[in-house]
C-alpha positions in Angstrom: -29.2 -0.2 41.1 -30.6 -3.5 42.6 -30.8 -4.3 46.4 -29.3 -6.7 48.1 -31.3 -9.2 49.6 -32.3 -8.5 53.3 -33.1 -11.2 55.7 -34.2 -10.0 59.0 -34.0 -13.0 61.7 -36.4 -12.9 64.9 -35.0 -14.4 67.4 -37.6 -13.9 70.0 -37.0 -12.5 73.0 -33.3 -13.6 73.3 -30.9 -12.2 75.7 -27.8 -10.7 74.3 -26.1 -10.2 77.6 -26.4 -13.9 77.9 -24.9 -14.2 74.9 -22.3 -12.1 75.9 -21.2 -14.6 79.0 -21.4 -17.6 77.0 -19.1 -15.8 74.1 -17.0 -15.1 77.2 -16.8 -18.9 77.9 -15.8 -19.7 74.4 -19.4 -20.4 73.2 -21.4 -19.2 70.1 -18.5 -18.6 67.4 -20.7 -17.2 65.2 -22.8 -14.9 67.2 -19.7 -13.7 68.5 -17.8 -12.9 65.8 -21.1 -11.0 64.0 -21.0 -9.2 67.1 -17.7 -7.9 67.1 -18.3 -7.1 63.4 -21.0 -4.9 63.5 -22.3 -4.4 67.0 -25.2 -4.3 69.2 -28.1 -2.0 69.7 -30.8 -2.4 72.2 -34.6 -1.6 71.2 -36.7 0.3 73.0 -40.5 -1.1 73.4 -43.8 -0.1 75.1 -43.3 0.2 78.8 -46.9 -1.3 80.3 -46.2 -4.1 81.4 -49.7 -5.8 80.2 -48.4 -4.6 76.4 -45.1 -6.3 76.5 -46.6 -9.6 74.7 -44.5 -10.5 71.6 -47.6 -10.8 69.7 -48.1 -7.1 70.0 -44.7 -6.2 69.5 -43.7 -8.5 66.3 -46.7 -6.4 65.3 -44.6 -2.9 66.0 -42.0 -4.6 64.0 -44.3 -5.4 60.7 -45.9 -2.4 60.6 -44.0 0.7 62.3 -46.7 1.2 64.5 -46.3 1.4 68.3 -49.5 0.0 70.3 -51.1 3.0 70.8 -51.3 3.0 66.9 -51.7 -0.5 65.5 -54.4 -2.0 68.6 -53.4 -5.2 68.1 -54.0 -6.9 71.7 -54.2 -10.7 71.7 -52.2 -13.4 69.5 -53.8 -14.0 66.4 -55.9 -10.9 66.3 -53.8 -9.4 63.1 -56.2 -10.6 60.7 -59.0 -8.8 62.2 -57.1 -5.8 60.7 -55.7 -4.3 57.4 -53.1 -2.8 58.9 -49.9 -2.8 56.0 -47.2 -4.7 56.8 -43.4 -4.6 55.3 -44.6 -7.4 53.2 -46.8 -6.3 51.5 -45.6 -2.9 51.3 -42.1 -3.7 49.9 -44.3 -6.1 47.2 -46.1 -3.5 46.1 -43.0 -1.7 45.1 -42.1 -4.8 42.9 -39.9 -6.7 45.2 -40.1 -10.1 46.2 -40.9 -11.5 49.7 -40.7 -14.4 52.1 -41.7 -15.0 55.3 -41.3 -18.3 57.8 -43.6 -18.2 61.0 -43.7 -14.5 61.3 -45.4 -13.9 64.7 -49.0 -12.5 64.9 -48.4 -11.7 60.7 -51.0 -12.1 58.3 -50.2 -13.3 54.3 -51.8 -10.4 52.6 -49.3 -10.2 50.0 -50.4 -10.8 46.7 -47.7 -13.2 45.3 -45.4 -13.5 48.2 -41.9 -16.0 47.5 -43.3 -18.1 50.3 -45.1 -17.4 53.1 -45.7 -20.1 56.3 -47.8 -18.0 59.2 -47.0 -18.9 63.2 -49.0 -21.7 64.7 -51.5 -19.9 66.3 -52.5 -17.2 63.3 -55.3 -18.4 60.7 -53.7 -17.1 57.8 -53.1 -18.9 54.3 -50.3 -20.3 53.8 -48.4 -19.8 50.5 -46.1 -22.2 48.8 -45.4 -25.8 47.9 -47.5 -28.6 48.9 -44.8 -29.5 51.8 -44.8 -26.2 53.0 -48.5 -26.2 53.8 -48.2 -29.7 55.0 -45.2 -28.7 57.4 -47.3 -25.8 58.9 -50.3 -27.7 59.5 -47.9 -30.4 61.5 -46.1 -27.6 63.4 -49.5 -25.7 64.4 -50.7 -29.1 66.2 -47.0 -30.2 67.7 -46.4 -26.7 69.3 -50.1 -27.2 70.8 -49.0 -30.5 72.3 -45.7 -29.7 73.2 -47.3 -27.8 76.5 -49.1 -31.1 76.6 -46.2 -33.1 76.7 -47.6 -35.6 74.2 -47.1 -36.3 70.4 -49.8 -37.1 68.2 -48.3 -40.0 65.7 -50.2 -38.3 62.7 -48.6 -34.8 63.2 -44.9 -36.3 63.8 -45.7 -38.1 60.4 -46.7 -35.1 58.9 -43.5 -32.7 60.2 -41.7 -35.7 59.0 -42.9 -35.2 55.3 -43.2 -31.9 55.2 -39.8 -31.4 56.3 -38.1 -33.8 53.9 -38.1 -31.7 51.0 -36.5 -29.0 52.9 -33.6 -31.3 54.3 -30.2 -30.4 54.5 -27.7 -32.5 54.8 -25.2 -30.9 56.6 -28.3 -30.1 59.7 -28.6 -34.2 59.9 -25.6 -34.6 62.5 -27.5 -31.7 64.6 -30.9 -33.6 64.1 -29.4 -36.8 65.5 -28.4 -34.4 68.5 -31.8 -33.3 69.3 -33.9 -36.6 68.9 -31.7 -38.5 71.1 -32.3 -35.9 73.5 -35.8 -35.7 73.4 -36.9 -38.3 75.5 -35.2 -36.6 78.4 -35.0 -32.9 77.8 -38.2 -31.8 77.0 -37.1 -28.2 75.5 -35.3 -30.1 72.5 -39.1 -30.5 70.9 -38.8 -26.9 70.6 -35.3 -26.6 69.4 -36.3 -29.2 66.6 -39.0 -27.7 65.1 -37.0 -24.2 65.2 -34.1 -25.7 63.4 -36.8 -27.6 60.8 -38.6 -24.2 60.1 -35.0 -22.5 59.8 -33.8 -25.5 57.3 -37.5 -24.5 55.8 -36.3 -21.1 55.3 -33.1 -21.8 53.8 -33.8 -24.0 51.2 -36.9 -21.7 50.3 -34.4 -19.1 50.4 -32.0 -20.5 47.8 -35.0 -21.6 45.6 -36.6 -18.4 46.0 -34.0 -15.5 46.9 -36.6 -12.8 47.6 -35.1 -9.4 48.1 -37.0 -9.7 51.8 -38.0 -12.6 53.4 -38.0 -13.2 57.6 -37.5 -16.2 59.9 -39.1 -16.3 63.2 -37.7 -18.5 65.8 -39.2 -18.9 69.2 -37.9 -21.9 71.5 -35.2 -19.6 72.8 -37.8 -17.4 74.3 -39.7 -20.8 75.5 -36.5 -22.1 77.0 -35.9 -18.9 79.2 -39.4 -18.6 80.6 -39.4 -22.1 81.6 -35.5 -22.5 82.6 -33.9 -19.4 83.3 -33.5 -20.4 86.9 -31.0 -23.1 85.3 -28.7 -20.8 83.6 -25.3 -19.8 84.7 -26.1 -16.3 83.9 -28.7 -16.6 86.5 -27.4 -15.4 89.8 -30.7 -14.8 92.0 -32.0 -17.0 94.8 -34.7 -19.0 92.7 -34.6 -22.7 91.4 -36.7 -24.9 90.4 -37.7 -27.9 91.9 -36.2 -31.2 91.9 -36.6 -33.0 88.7 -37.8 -30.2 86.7 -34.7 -30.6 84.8 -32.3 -32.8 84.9 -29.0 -31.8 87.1 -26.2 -29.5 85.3 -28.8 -29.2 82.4 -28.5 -25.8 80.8 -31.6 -25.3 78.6 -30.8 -22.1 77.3 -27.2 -22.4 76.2 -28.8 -25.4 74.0 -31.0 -23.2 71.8 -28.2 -20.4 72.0 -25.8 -23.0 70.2 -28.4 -24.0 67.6 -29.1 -20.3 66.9 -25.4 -19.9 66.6 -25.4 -22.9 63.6 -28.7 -21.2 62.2 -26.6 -17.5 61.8 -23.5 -19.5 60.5 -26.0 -21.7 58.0 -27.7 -18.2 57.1 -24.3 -16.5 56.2 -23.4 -19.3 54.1 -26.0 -20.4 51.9 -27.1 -16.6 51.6 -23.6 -15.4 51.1 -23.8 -11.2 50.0 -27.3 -10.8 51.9 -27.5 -8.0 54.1 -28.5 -10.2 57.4 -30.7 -8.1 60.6 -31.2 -9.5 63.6 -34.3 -8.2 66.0 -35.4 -9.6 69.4 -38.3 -7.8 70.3 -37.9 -7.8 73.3 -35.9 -9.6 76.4 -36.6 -11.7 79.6 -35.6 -10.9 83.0 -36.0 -13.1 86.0 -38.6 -13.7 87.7 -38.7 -12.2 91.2 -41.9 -14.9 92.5 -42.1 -18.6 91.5 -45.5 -18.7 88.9 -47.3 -21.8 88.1 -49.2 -21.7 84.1 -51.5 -24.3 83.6 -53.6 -24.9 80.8 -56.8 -26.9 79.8 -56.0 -30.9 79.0 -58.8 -31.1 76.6 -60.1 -27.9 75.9 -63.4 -29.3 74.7 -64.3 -31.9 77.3 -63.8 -29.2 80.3 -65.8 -26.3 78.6 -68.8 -29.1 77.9 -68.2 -30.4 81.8 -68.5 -26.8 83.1 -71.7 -26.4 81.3 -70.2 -23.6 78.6 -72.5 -23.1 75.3 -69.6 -22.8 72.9 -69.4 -23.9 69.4 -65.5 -23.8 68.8 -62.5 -23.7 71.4 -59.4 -22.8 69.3 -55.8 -23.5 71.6 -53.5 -20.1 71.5 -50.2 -19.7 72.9 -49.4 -21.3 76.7 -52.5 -20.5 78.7 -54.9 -19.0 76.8 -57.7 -20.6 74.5 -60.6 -18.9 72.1 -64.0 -20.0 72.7 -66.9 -19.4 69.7 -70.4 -18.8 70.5 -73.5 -18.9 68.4 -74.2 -15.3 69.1 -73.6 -12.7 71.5 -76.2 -13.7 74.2 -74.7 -17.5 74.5 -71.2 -15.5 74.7 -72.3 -13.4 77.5 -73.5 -16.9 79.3 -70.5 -18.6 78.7 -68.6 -15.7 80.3 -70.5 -15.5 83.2 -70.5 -19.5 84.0 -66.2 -19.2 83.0 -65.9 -16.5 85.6 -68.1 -18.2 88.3 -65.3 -21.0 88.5 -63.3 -20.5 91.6 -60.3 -21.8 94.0 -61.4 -22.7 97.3 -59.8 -19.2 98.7 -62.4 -17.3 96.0 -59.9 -16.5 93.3 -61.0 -16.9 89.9 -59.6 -20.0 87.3 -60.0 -17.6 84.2 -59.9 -14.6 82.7 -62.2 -13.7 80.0 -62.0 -10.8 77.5 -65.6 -10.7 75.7 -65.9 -10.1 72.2 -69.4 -10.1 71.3 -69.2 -13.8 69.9 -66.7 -14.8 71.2 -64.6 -14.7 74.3 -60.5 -14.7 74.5 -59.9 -16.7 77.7 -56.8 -17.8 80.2 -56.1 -19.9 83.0 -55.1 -17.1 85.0 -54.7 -18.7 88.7 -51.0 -19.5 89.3 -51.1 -20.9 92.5 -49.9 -24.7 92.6 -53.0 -26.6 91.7 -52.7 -30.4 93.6 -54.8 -33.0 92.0 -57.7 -32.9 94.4 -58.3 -29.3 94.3 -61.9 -28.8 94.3 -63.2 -25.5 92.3 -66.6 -24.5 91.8 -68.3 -22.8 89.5 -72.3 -21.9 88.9 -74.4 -24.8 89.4 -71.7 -27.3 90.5 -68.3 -28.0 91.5 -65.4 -30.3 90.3 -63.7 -32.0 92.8 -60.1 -33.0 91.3 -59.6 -30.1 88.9 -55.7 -30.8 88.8 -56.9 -33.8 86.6 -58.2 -31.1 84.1 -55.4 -29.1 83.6 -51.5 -29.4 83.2 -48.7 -27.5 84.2 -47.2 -25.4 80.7 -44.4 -24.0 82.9 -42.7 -22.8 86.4 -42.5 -19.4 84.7 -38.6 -18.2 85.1 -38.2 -15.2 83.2 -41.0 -12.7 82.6 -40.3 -9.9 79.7 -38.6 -6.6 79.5 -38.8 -3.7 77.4 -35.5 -3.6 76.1 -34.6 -5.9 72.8 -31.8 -6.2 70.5 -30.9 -5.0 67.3 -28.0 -6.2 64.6 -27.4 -5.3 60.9 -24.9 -6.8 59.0 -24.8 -3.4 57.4 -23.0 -1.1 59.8 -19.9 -1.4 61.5 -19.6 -2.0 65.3 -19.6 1.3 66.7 -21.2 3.2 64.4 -25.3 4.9 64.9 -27.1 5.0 68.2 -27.2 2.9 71.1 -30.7 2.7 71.8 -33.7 3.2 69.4 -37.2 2.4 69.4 -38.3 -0.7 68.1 -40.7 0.5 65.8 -37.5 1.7 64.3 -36.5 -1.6 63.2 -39.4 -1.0 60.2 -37.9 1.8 58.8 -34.6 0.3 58.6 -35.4 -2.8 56.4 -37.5 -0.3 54.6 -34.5 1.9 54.2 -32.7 -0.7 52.4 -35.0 -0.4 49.5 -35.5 3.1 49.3 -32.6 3.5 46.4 -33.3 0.5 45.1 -35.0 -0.9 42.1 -36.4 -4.2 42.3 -34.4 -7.6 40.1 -37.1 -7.5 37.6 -37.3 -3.9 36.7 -33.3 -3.1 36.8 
């Protein structure tokens, strides 16, 4: 017997209870109806607080391994490791894989279908020429996009790299966006979500890998930054004038182009068994909280005196700083944790790792223009000229995510199960199979 295809979409951190209430308004046709078909279980993940990081738990996901097991702390850390993922595990029982921006994932598979890593994990890409030239585009636009600039060169690049993966029917959608842009700043993220799920699908069709995954992330960016926004928010909290513009609802934007991606999915992959996994959820925030990070990474660590041969941007706030060795490390630490607010609080936090350090902007007070900090050996008087606001963080995360298989029936199997859990499902798929080539 051969399997059936399984594509497992991560939609990071989405709300399905939001979804819920927009359904209820007559939104998200597809979601709904794939709802009502086959139902919705939540997902149970670790319940620290300082281990609720998607980067560890997409890492639960790949490998069936809670925290506790698998160690894998910080964004980008997975290829430190050779911890077996479902990749490489389902290709070594001869069947063909695919993966699009899987998060904290390494490409350890030998001869994978196609395989484009997250922006912020040093991992080889595999693939065409566009494919490689697409993920080196999106790794520096995602950077900016906290920025709030656009380098020419990496637009050009996106725009190149995405070309060959065009589909027509996405150009109306595209027009949407761009138009957008220029005022809503959350539509950068919604456009290079629907490019790398465009990516996926004409890989997909080129391909067909029994198991491939797409990762999509600007619905968890939208609710951290704009939950505030949402109908379905009914707290006290809003953000401040011109945050947003008025009667903007970021969220149910990326909700609807999820909604086309599921509908686009069922279509061009027509008999493919189709999971969906969040990882986890948001809730609201209960205090407002300011992230800032670095302007130029470089030019600050040089101003503040910091031996360090490499700053690499991660996710949001944090940054990775290279030293020469371990005593220049321990220097740059000390002179990074010296730097202060007027009121004695620290700028950063530093996790020291021999070499190197893994560091964040951890104040999240407002930070004015002229607000002097000083550190060991000096002081800079208008620090708010070093750094720029990522976000007014509205949603923080919860344990509970969501689960959905296209292979049960609404109502049937438990309610709640771990997320580790969701593994050993897709694997499950496979286990009476034989793979295309060997039936």
């Amino acid at each position: 017997m051969t399997t059936t295809p399984v594509i497992l979409l991560e939609l990071n951190e989405i709300n399905f209870e939001f979804v819920a209430e927009y359904s209820a308004r007559g939104e998200l046709p597809h979601l709904t109806q794939f709802l009502a078909r086959h139902g919705l279980r939540r997902t149970l993940a670790e319940r620290s607080f300082e281990q609720l990081e998607p980067w560890i738990q997409w890492v639960t996901v790949h490998t069936g391994l809670d925290y506790a097991r698998h160690r894998v702390f910080r964004l980008g850390d997975i290829v430190e490791t050779e911890l077996p993922q479902i990749w490489e595990i389902l290709e070594s029982r001869g069947f063909r894989v695919g993966a699009i921006s899987p998060m904290n994932a390494r490409n350890a598979s030998r001869h994978p279908s196609f395989f484009v890593p997250d922006p912020w994990t040093q991992t080889p890409v595999a693939g065409s020429w566009d494919l490689k030239l697409l993920s080196r585009a999106v790794a520096v636009l995602v950077n900016d996009n906290s920025q709030q600039r656009v380098q020419p060169a990496a637009l050009l690049s996106l725009l190149i790299g995405m070309l060959p993966n065009l589909r027509a029917r996405s150009v109306p959608e595209y027009i949407r966006i761009v138009r957008r842009i220029a005022r809503d700043r959350w539509s950068r993220a919604l456009l290079l979500d629907r490019v790398l799920a465009d990516t996926f699908l004409r890989q997909w069709r080129k391909e067909r890998p029994d198991f491939s995954t797409l990762f999509l992330n600007a619905g968890a960016h939208v609710q951290h930054h704009y939950m505030y926004a949402s109908p379905c928010y009914r707290g006290e909290h809003r953000n401040p004038p011109g945050y947003l513009p008025e009667g903007a609802d970021p969220i149910l934007d990326a909700y609807r182009v999820y909604d086309r991606v599921l509908a686009d999915v069922q279509r061009d992959a027509a008999g493919a068994r189709i999971m969906i996994a969040t990882g986890l959820s948001q809730t609201p925030n209960p205090r407002i909280i300011r992230y800032y990070r670095p302007r130029d990474h470089k030019a600050l660590l040089t101003r503040l005196g910091v031996p360090f041969t490499e700053v690499t941007p991660r996710m949001s706030r944090d940054f990775l700083v290279e030293c020469d060795d371990a005593s220049l490390a321990a220097r740059a630490e000390a002179l990074l944790r010296s730097v202060r607010a007027p009121g004695g609080q620290p700028i950063f936090s530093v996790d020291n790792r021999g070499s190197s350090l893994f560091c964040m902007v951890c104040y999240t007070e407002e930070i004015p223009r002229d607000l002097e900090v000083r550190f060991e050996g000096g002081s800079i008087e208008r620090f708010g000229d070093e750094v720029t606001l990522v976000t007014i963080e509205n949603a923080i995360h919860k344990t509970i995510g969501y689960f959905v298989d296209s292979g049960l029936s609404a109502g049937h199997g438990d309610t709640d199960i771990p997320l580790r859990d969701v593994f050993s499902r897709v694997l499950g798929c496979f286990d009476r199979a034989a793979p295309r080539d060997a039936a």
